[in-house]
N, C-alpha and C positions, 0 to 999 in steps of 0.2 A: 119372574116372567111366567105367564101361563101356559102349562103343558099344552100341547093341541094334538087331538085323537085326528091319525089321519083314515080311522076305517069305519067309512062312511058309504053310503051307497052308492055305487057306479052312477045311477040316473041324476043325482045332486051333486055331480062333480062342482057346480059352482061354491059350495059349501066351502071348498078349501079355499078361495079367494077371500071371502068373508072371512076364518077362523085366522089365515096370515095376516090382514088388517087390521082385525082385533088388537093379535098379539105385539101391533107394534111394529112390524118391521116392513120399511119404506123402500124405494126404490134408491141404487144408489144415485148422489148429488152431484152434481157438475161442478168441475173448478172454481173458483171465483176469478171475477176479471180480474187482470194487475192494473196498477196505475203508473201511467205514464209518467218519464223521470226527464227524457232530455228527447229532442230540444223544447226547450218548455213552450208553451202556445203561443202562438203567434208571432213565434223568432224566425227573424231573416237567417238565410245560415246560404252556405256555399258548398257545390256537388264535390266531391261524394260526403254523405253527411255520418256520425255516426248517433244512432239511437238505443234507448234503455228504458228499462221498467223495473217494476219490483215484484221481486221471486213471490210464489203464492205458496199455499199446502194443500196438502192432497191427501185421503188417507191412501190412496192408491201411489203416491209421488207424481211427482211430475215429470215426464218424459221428455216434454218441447213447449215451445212456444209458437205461436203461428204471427205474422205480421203481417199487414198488408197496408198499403198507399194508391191515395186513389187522387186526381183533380177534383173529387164531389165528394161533398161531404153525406152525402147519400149512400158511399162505397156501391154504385149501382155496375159504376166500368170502373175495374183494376190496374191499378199502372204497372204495379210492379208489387209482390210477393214474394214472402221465403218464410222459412223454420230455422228456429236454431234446436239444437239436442239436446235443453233445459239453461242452455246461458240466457243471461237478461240482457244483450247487448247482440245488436248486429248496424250492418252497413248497408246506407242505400247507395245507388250511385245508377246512372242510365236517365236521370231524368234533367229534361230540359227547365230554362227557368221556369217560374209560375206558383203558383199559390196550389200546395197540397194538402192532404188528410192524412194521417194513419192512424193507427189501433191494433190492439196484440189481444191473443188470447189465449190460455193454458190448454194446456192437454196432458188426461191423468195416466196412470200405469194401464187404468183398463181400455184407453184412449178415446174417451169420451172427452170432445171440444167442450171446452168451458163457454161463459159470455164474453162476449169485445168486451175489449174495456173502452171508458169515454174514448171519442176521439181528440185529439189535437190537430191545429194546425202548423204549416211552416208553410217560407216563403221561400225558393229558390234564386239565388241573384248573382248567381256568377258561377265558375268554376273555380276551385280550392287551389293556394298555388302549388306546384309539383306534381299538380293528375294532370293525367293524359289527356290532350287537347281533344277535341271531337273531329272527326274525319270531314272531312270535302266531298260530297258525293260529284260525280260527273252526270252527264245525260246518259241515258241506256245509248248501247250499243247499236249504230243505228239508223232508231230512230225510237219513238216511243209507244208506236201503234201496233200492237203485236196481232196475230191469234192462237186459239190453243193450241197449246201443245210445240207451241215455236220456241225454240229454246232462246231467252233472255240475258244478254249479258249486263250484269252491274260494275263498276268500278270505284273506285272512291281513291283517296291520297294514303299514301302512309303515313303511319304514324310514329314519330322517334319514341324506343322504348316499351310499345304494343308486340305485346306475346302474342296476340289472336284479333278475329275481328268475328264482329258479330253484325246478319242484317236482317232488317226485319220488313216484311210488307204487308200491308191491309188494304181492305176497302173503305177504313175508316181513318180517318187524319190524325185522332187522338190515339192510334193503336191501342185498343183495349188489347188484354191479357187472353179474354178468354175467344178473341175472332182472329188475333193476328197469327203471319205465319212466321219463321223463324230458323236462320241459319248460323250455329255458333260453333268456335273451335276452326275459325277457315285462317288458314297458314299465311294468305297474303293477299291483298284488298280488292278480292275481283270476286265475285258471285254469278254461275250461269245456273240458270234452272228454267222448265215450263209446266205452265198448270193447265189442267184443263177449264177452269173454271172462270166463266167470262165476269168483266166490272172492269172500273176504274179503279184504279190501284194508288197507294201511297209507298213510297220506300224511302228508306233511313240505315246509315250503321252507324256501330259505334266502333272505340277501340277498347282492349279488353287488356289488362295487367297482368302477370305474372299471378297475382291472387284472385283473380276474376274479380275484379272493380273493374268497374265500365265508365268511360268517357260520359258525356254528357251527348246526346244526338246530334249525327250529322243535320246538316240541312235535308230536308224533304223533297224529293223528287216525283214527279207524278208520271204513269205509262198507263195503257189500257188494254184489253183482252178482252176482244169481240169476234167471231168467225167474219162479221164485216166489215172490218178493218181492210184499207187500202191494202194492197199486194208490192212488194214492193216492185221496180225497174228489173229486166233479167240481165243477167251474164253481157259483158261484147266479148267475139273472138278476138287475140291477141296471132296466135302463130298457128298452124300456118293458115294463110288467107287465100291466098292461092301459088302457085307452083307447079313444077314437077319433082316428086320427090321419091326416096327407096326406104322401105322399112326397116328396120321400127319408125315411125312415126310418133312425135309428143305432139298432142293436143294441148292449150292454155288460153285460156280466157280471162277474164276479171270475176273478182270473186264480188257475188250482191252486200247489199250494203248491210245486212244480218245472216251473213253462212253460217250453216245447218253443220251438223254431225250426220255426216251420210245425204246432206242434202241434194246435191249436185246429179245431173242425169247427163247423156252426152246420147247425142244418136247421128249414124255415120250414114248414109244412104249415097244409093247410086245415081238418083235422078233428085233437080233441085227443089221439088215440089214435096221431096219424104215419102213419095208412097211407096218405095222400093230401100225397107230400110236396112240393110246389112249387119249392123251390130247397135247394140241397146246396151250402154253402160251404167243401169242405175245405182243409187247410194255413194256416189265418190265423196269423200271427203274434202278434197282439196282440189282446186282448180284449174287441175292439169289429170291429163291421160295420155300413156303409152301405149298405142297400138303395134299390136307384135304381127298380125294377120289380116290380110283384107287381098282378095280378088284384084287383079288388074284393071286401070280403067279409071275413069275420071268420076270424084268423090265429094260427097258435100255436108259439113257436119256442122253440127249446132247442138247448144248448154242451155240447161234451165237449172231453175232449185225450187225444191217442194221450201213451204214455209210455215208450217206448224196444218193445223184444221180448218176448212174454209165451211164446214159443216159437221154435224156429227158422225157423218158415212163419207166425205168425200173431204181431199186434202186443197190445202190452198198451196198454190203453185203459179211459179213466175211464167210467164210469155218467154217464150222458146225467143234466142239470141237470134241475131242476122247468123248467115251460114257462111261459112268459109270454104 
């Protein structure tokens, strides 16, 4: 190999890019792809599936392998993704029937990703027997017209044998990997959460094993988040309606047909028109209130519940109850 003089003029620094190329030495090479081992192309197979390749070399070694599954053979939206820590074998499972893609690719000690390898395809056509059946979703809690920031409840069935539940929702039907959103690790089959961000929505869970293997997806339910979404019906008063009565006093109403955390307001006034309001109870959670103090005298009170964002600066909020 040829020596190379590195004392050359500061002004010709380009000189040593030239005198390294001479001598031969290149950039280091990326992995080579593996090739795909099982399930061979275009096999029917049954969720959860398990797939393999063939180990490659490295001079650096090889650290992992990357995987991914896509419905297009374009891998342009991802279904599902993982790495293993240099095994040639891993497990897909979470995906409904249909015709898939996948492809692996290495990664070295200095962790520079190799090429895909070809792709193959499979064809999903059932569930395997002894996995975990797919869950039953319900309708949202409700109803399915939300706005932001309203908190959303999901439910689905249990599942005999399901350590965990996993759920997922998008704006998109097919859930890509890289737009959807995702709840996992939840102890028992209910999901509440709010976004701010408006669209039409898709939602799905699954159930998850002991080894995180995942069901095959629930059925799909559809809900939306818009600040112009209906509002829904307010509160009726339950007790008291009228009377004469001695303190403490409990207030009860009906709860709306999507209560809030801290949603509830209660306002007590002296005249039946509210403009003489005596006491203001916002953020109740539940739909009742004890009053412990109130002035003598004949009294008229009424419940609403805020319901997530009716704007970016202002809250969407039920029509104040009949009074009691």
């Amino acid at each position: 190999m040829p020596l190379i003089d590195l004392q050359i003029n500061p002004r010709s620094a380009s000189a040593i890019v030239l005198l390294i190329a001479a001598a031969g030495i290149s950039a280091a090479a990326t992995p080579p792809a593996p090739a795909l081992i099982a399930p061979q192309n275009g096999a029917s197979v049954q969720a959860p599936l398990a797939i393999s390749w063939s180990s490659v070399s490295d001079p650096s070694g090889i650290v992992a392998y990357n995987w991914e599954v896509s419905a297009l053979s374009s891998f342009s939206s991802i279904a599902v993704q993982n790495s293993t820590n240099g095994q040639t074998q891993g497990t897909v499972s979470g995906l409904a029937n249909g015709k898939y893609f996948w492809r692996v690719q290495a990664v070295n000690g200095g962790l520079t990703q190799g090429a895909w390898s070809a792709a193959n395809s499979f064809t999903i056509a059932g569930a395997a027997a002894g996995s975990l059946p797919a869950p039953v979703m319900n309708p949202p809690k409700g109803y399915s017209t939300f706005h932001p920031l309203e908190t959303m409840t999901f439910t689905w069935g249990a599942v005999p044998g399901a350590a965990s539940y996993l759920f997922q929702f998008s704006t998109d039907p097919s859930f890509p990997l890289a737009t959807r959103g995702q709840f996992d690790n939840l102890p028992t089959p209910t999901m509440s959460f709010g976004t701010p961000d408006q669209g039409n929505y898709f939602a799905r869970a699954f159930a998850v094993s002991s080894t995180g293997v995942l069901s095959q997806p629930s059925n799909i339910i559809t809900y939306s988040v818009f600040y112009s979404n209906p509002i829904t019906a307010p509160p009726s008063p339950i007790n008291p309606l009228s009377g004469t009565l001695t303190l403490p006093v409990t207030l009860k109403w009906t709860d709306i047909a999507n209560p809030q955390p801290s949603g509830y307001e209660v306002e007590i006034a002296k005249d039946s028109g509210f403009a003489n309001i005596e006491e203001d109870d916002p953020q109740l959670n539940e739909p009742t209130r004890t009053v412990l103090s109130l002035t003598p005298g004949t009294k008229f009170w009424r419940a609403r519940s805020t319901v997530g964002d009716a704007s970016p600066t202002t809250g969407a909020v039920t029509a104040w109850s009949t009074s009691g």
